[in-house]
N, CA, C and O atoms as a Tinker XYZ file with bonds, in Angstrom:
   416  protein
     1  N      0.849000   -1.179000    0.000000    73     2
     2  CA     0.000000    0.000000    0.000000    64     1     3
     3  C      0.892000    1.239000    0.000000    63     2     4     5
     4  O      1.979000    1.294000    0.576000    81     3
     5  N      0.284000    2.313000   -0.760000    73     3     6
     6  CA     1.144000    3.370000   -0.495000    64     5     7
     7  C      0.762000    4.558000    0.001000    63     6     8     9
     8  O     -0.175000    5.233000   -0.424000    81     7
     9  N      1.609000    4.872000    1.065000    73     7    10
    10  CA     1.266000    5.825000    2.188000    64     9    11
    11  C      1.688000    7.433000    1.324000    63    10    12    13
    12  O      2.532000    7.621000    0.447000    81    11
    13  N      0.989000    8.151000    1.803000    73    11    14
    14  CA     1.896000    9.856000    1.168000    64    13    15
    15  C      1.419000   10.455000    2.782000    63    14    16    17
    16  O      0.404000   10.467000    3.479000    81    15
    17  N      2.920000   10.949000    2.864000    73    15    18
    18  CA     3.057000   11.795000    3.847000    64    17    19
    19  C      3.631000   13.172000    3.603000    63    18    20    21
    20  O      4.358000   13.219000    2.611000    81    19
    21  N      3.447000   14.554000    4.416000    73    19    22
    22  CA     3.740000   15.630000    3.612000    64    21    23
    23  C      5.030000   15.965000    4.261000    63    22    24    25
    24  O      5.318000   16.110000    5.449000    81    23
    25  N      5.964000   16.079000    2.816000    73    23    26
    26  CA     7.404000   16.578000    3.652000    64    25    27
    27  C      7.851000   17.649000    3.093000    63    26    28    29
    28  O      7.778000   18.109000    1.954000    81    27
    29  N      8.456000   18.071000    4.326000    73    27    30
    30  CA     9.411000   19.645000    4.641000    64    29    31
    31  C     10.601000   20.016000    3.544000    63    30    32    33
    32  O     11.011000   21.106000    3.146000    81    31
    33  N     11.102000   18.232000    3.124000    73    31    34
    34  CA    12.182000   18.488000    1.809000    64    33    35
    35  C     11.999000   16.660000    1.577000    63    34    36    37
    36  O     11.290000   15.930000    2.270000    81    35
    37  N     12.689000   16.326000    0.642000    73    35    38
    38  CA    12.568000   15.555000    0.246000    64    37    39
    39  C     14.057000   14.437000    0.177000    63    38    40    41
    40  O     14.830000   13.934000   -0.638000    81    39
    41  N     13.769000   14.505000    1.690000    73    39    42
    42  CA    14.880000   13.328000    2.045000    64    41    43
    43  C     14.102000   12.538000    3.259000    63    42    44    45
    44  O     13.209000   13.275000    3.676000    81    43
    45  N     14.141000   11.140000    4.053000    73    43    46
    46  CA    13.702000   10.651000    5.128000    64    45    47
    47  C     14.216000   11.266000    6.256000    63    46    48    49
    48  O     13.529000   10.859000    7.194000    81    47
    49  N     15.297000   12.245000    6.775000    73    47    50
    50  CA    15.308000   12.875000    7.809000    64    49    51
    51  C     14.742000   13.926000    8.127000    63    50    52    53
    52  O     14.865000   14.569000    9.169000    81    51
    53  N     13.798000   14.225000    6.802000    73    51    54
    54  CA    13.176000   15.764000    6.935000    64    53    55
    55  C     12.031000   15.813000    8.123000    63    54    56    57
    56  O     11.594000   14.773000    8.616000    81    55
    57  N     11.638000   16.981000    8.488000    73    55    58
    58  CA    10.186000   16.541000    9.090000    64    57    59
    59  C      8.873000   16.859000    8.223000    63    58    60    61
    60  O      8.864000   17.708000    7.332000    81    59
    61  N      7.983000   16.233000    8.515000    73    59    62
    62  CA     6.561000   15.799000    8.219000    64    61    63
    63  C      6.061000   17.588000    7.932000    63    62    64    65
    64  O      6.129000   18.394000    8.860000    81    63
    65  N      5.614000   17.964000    6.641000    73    63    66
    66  CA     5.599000   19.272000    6.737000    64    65    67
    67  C      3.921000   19.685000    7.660000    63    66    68    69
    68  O      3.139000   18.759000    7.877000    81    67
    69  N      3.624000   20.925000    8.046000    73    67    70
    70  CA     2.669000   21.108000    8.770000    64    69    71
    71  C      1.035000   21.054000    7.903000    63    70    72    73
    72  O     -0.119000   20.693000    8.136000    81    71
    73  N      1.875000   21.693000    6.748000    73    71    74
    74  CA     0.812000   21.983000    5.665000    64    73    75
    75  C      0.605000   21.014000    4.792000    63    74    76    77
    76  O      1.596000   20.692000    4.137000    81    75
    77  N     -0.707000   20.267000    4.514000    73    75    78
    78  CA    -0.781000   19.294000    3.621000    64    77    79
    79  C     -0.823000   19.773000    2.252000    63    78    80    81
    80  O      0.125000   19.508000    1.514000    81    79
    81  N     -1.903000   20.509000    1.786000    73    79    82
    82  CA    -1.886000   20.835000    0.686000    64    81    83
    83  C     -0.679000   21.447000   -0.314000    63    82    84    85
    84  O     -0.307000   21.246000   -1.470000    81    83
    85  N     -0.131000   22.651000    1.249000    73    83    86
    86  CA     1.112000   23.396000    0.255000    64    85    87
    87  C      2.263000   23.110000    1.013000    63    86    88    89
    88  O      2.882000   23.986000    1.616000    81    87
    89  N      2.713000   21.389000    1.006000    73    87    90
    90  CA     3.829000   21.098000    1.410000    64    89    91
    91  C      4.816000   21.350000    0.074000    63    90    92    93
    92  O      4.340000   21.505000   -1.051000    81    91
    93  N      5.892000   21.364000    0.283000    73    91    94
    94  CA     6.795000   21.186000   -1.496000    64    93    95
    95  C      6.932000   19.710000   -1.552000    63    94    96    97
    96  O      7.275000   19.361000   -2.682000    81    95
    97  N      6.783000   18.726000   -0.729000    73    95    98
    98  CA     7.084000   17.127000   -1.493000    64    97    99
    99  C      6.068000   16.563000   -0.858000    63    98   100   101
   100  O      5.535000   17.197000    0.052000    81    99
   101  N      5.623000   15.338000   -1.187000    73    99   102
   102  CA     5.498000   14.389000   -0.556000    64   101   103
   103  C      5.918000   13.046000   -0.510000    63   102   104   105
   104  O      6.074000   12.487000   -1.595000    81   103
   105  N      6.202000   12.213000    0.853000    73   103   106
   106  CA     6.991000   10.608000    0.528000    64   105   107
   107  C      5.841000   10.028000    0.489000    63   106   108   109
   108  O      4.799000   10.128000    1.136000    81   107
   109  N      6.376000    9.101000   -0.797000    73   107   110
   110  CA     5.516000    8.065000   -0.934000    64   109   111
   111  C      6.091000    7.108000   -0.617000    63   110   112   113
   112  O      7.051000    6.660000   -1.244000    81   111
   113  N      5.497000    6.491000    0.668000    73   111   114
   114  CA     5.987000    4.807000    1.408000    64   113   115
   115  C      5.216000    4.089000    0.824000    63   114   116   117
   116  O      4.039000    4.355000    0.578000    81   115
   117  N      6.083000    2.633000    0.408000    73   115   118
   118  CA     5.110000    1.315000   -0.386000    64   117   119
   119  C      5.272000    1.110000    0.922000    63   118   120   121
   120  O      6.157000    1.740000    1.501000    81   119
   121  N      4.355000    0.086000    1.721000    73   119   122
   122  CA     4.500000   -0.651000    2.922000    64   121   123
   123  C      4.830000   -2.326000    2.579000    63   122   124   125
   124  O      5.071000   -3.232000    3.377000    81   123
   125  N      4.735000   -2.363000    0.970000    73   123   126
   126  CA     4.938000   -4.018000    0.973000    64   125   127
   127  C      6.196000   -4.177000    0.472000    63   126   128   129
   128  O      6.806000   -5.181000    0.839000    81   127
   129  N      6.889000   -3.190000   -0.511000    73   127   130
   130  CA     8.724000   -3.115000   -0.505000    64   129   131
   131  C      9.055000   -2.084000    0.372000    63   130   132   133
   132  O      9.834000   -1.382000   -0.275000    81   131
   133  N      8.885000   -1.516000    1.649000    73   131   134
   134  CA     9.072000   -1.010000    2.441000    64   133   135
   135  C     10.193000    0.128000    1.755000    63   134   136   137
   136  O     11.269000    0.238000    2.342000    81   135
   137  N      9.936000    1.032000    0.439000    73   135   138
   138  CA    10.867000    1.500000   -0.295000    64   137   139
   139  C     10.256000    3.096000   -0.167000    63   138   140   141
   140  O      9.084000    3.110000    0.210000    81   139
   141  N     10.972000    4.686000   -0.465000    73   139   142
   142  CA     9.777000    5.575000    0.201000    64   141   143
   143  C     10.528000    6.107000   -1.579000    63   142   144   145
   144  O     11.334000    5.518000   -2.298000    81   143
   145  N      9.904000    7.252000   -1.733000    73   143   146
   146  CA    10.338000    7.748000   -2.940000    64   145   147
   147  C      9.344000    9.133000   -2.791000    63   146   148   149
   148  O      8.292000    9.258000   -2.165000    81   147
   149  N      9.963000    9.942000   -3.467000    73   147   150
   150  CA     9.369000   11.508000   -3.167000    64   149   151
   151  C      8.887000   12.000000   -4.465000    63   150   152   153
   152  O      9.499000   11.698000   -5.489000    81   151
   153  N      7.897000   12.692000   -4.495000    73   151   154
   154  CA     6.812000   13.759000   -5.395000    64   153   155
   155  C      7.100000   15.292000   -5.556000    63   154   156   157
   156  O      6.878000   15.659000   -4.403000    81   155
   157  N      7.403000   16.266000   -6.150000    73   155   158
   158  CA     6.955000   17.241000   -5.967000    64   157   159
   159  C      6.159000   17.814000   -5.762000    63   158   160   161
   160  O      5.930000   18.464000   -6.781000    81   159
   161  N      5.453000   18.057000   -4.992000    73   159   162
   162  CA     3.964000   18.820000   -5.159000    64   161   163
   163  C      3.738000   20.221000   -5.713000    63   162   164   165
   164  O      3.723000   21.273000   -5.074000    81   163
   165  N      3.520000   19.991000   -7.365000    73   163   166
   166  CA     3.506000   21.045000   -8.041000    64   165   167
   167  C      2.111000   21.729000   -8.000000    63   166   168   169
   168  O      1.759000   22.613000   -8.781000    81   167
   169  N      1.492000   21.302000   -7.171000    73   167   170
   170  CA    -0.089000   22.303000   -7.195000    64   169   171
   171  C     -0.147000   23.148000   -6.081000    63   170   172   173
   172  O     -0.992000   24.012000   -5.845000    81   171
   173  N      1.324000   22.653000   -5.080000    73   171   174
   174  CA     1.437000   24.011000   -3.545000    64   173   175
   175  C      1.091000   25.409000   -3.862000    63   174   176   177
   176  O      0.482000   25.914000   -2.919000    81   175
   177  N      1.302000   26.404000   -5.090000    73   175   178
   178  CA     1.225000   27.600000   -5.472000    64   177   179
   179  C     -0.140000   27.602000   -6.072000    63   178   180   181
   180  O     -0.411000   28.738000   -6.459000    81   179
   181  N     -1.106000   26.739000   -6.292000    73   179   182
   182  CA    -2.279000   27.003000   -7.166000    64   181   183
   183  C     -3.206000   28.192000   -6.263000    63   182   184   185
   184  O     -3.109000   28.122000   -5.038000    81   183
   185  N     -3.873000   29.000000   -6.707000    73   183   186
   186  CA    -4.372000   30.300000   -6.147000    64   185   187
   187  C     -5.686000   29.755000   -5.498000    63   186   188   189
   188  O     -6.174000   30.562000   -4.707000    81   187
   189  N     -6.527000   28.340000   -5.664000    73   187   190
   190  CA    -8.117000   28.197000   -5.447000    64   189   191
   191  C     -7.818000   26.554000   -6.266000    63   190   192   193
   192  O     -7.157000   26.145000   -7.220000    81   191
   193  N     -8.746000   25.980000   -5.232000    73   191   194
   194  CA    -9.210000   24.723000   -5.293000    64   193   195
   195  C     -7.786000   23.790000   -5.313000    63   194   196   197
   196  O     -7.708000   22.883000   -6.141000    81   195
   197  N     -6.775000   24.021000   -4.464000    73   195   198
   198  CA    -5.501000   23.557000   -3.778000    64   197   199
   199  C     -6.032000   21.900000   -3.444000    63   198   200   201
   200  O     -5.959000   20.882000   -4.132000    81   199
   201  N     -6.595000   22.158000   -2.053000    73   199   202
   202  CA    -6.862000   20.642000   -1.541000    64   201   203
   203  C     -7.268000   19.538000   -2.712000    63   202   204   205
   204  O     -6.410000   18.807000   -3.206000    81   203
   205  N     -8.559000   19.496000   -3.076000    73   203   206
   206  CA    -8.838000   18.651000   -4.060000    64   205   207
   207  C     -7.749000   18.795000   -5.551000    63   206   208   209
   208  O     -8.388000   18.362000   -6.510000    81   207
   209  N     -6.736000   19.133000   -5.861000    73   207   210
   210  CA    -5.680000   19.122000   -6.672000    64   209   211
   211  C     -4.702000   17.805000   -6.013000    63   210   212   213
   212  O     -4.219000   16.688000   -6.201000    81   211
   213  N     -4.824000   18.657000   -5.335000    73   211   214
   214  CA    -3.594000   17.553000   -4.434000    64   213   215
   215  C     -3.948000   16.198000   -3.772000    63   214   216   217
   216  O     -3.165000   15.444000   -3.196000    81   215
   217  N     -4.876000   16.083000   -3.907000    73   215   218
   218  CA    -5.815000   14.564000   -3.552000    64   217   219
   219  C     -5.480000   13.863000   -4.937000    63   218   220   221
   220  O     -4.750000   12.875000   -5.022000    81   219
   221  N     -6.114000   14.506000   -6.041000    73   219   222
   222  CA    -5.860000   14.116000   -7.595000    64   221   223
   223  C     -4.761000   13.401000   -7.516000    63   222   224   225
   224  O     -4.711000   12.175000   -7.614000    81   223
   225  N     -3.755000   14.216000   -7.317000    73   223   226
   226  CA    -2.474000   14.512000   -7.416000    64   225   227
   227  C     -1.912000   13.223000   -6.998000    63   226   228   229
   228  O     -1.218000   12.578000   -7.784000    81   227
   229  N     -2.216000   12.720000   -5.578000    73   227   230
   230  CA    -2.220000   11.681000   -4.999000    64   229   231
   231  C     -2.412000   10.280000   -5.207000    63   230   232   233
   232  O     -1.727000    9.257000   -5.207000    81   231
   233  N     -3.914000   10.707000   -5.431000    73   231   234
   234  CA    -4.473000    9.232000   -6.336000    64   233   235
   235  C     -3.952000    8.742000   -7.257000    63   234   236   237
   236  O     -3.734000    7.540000   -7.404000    81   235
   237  N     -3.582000    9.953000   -8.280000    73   235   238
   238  CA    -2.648000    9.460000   -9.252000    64   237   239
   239  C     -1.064000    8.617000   -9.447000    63   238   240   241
   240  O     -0.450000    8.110000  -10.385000    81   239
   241  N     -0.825000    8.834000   -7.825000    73   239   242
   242  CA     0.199000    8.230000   -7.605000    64   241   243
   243  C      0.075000    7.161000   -6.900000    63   242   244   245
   244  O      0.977000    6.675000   -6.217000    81   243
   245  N     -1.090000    6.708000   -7.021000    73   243   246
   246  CA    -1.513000    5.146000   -6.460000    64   245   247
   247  C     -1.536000    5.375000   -4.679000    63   246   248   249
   248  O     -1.413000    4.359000   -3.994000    81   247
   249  N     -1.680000    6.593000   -4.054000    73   247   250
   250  CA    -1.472000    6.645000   -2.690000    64   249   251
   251  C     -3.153000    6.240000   -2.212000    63   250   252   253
   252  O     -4.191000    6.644000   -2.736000    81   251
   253  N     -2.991000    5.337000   -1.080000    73   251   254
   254  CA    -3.959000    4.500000   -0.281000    64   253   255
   255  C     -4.623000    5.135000    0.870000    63   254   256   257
   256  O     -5.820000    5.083000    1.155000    81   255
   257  N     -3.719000    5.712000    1.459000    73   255   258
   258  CA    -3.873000    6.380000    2.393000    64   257   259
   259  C     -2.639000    8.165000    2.755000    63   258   260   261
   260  O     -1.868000    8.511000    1.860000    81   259
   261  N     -2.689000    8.724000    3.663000    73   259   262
   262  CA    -2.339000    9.821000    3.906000    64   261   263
   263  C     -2.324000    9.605000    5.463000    63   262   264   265
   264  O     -3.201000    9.049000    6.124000    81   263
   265  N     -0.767000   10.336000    6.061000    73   263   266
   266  CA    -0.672000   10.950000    7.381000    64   265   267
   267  C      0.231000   12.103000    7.254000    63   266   268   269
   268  O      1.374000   12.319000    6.850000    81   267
   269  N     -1.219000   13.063000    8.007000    73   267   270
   270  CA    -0.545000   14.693000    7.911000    64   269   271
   271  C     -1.088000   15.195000    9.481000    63   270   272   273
   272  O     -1.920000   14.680000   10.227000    81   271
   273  N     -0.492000   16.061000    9.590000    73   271   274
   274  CA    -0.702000   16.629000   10.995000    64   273   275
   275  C     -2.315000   17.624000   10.545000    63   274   276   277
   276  O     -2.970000   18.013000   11.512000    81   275
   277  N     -2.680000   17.860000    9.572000    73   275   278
   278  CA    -3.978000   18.178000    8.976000    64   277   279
   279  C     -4.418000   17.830000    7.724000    63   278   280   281
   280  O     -3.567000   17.487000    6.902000    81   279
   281  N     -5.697000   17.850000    7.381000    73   279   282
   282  CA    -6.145000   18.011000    6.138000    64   281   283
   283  C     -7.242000   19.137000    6.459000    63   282   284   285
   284  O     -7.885000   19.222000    7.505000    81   283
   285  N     -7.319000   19.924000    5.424000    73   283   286
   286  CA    -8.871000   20.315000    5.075000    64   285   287
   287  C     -9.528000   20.282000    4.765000    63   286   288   289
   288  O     -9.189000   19.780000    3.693000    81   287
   289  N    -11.006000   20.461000    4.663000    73   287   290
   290  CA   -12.215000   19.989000    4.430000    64   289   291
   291  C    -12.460000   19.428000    3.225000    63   290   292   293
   292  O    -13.024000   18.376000    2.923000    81   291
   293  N    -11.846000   20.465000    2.441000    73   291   294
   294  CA   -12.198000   20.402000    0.713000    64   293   295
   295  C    -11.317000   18.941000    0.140000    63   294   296   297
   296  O    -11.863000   18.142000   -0.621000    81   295
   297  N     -9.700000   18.733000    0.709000    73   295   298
   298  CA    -8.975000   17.358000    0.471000    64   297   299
   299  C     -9.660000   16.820000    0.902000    63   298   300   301
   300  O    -10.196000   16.025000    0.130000    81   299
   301  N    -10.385000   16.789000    2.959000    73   299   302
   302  CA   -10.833000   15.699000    3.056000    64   301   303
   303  C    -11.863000   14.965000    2.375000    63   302   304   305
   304  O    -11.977000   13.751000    2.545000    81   303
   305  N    -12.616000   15.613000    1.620000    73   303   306
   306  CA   -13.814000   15.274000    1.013000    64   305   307
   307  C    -13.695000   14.465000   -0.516000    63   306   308   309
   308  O    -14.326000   13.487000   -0.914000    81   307
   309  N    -12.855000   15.106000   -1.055000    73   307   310
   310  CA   -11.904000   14.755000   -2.246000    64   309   311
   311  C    -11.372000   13.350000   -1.659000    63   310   312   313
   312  O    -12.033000   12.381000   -2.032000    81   311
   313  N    -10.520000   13.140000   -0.984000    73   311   314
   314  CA   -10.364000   11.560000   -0.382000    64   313   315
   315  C    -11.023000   10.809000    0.185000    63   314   316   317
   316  O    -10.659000    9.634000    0.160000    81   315
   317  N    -12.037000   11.102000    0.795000    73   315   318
   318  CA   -12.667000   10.570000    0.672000    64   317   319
   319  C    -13.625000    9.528000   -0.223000    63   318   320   321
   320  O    -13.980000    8.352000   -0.152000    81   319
   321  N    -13.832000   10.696000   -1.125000    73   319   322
   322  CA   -14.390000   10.067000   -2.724000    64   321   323
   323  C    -13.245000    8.743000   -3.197000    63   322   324   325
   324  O    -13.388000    7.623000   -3.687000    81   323
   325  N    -12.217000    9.473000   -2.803000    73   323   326
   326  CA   -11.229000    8.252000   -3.353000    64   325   327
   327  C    -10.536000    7.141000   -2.916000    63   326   328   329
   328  O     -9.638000    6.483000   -3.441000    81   327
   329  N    -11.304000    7.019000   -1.513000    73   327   330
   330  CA   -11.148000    6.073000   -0.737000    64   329   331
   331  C    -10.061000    5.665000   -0.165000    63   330   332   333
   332  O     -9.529000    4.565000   -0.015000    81   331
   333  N     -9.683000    7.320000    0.292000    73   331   334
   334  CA    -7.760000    7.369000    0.303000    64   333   335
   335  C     -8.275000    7.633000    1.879000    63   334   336   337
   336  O     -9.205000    8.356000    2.235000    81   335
   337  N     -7.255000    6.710000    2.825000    73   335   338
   338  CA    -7.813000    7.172000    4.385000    64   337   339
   339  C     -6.783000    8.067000    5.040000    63   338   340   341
   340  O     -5.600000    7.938000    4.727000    81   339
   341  N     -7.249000    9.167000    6.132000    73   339   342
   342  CA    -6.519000    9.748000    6.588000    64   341   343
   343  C     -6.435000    9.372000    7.568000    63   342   344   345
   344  O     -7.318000    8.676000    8.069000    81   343
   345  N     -4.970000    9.814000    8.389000    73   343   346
   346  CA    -4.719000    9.236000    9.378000    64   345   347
   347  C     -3.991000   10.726000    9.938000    63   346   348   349
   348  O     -2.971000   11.228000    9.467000    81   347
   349  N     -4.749000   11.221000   10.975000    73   347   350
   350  CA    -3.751000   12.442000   11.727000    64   349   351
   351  C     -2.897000   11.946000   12.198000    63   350   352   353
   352  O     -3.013000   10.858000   12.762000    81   351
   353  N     -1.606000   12.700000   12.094000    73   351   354
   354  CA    -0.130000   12.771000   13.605000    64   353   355
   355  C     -0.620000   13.727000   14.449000    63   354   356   357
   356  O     -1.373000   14.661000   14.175000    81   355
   357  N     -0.226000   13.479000   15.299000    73   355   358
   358  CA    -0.402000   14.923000   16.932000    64   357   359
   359  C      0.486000   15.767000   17.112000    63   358   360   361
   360  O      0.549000   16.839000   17.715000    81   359
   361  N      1.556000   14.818000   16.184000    73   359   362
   362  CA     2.655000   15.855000   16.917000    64   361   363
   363  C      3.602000   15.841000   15.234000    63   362   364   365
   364  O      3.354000   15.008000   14.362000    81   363
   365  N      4.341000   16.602000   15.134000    73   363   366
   366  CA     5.302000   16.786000   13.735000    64   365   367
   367  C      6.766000   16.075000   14.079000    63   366   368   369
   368  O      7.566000   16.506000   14.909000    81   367
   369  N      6.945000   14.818000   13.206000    73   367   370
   370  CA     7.824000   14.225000   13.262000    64   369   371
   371  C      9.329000   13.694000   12.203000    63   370   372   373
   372  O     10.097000   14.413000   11.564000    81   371
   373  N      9.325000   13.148000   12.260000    73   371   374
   374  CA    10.789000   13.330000   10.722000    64   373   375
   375  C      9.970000   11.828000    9.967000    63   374   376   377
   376  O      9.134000   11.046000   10.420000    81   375
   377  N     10.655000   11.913000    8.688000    73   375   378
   378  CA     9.487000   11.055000    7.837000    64   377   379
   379  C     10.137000    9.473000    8.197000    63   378   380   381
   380  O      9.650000    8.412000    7.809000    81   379
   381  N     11.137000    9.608000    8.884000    73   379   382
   382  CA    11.579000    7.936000    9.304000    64   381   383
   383  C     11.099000    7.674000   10.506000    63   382   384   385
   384  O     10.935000    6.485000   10.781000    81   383
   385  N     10.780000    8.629000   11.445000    73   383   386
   386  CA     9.431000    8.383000   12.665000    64   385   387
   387  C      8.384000    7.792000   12.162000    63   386   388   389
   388  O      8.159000    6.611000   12.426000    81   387
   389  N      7.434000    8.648000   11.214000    73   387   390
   390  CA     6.667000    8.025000   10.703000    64   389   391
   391  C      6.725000    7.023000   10.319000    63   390   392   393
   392  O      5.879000    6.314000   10.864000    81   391
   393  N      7.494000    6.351000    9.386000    73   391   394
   394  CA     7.628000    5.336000    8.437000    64   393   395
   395  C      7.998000    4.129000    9.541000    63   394   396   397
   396  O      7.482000    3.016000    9.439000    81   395
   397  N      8.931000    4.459000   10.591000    73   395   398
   398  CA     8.848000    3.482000   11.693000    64   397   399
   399  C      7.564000    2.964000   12.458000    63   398   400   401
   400  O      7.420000    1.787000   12.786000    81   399
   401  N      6.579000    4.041000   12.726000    73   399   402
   402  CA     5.676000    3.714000   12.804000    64   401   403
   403  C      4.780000    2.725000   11.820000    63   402   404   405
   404  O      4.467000    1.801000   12.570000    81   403
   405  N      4.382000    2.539000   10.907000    73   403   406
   406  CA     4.195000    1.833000    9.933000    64   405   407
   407  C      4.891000    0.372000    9.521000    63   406   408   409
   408  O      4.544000   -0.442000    8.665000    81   407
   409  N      6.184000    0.352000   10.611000    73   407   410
   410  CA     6.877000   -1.306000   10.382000    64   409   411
   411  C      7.026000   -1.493000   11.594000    63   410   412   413
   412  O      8.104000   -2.039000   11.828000    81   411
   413  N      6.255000   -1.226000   12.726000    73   411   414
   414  CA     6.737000   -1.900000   14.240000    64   413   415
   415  C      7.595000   -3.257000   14.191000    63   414   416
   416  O      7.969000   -3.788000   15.236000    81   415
């Protein structure tokens, strides 16, 4: 399955960026080759209708699910449709926290 999480830069020591929509990358973790690989997120600058871009954006990259320290209404609804699940963090962590989380 593949996880997208929003990152700060686009390496595994970065941290988890705050902003989902207008992060600059996101990692994409497979959880079954446990392999992460990064996105640009070229729709961060779009002026209107951001969230649901970046859901697109997502889906298109075969992502299953999402963990961000937020989403908003308009993504959440958009993933919803796409049967992409969210999963909040509480707290902002580096993307190999996360990803540890995900291989206990």
């Amino acid at each position: 399955m593949i996880i997208a999480i929003p990152a700060s830069d686009n390496r595994t020591d970065a941290f988890t960026d705050e902003r989902f929509a207008r992060c600059p990358f996101f990692c994409l973790y497979d959880t079954d080759t446990r392999q992460s690989r990064f996105i640009v997120n070229d729709k961060k600058d779009a002026a209107s209708g951001l969230g649901p871009q970046v859901a697109e954006l997502l889906a298109n990259h075969g992502a299953k699910e999402v963990h961000a320290m937020e989403v908003g209404p308009k993504a959440q609804m958009i993933l919803n449709k796409l049967n992409i699940t969210i999963k909040l963090l509480n707290t902002q962590k580096t993307l190999e926290e996360v990803i540890k989380m995900l291989n206990p």
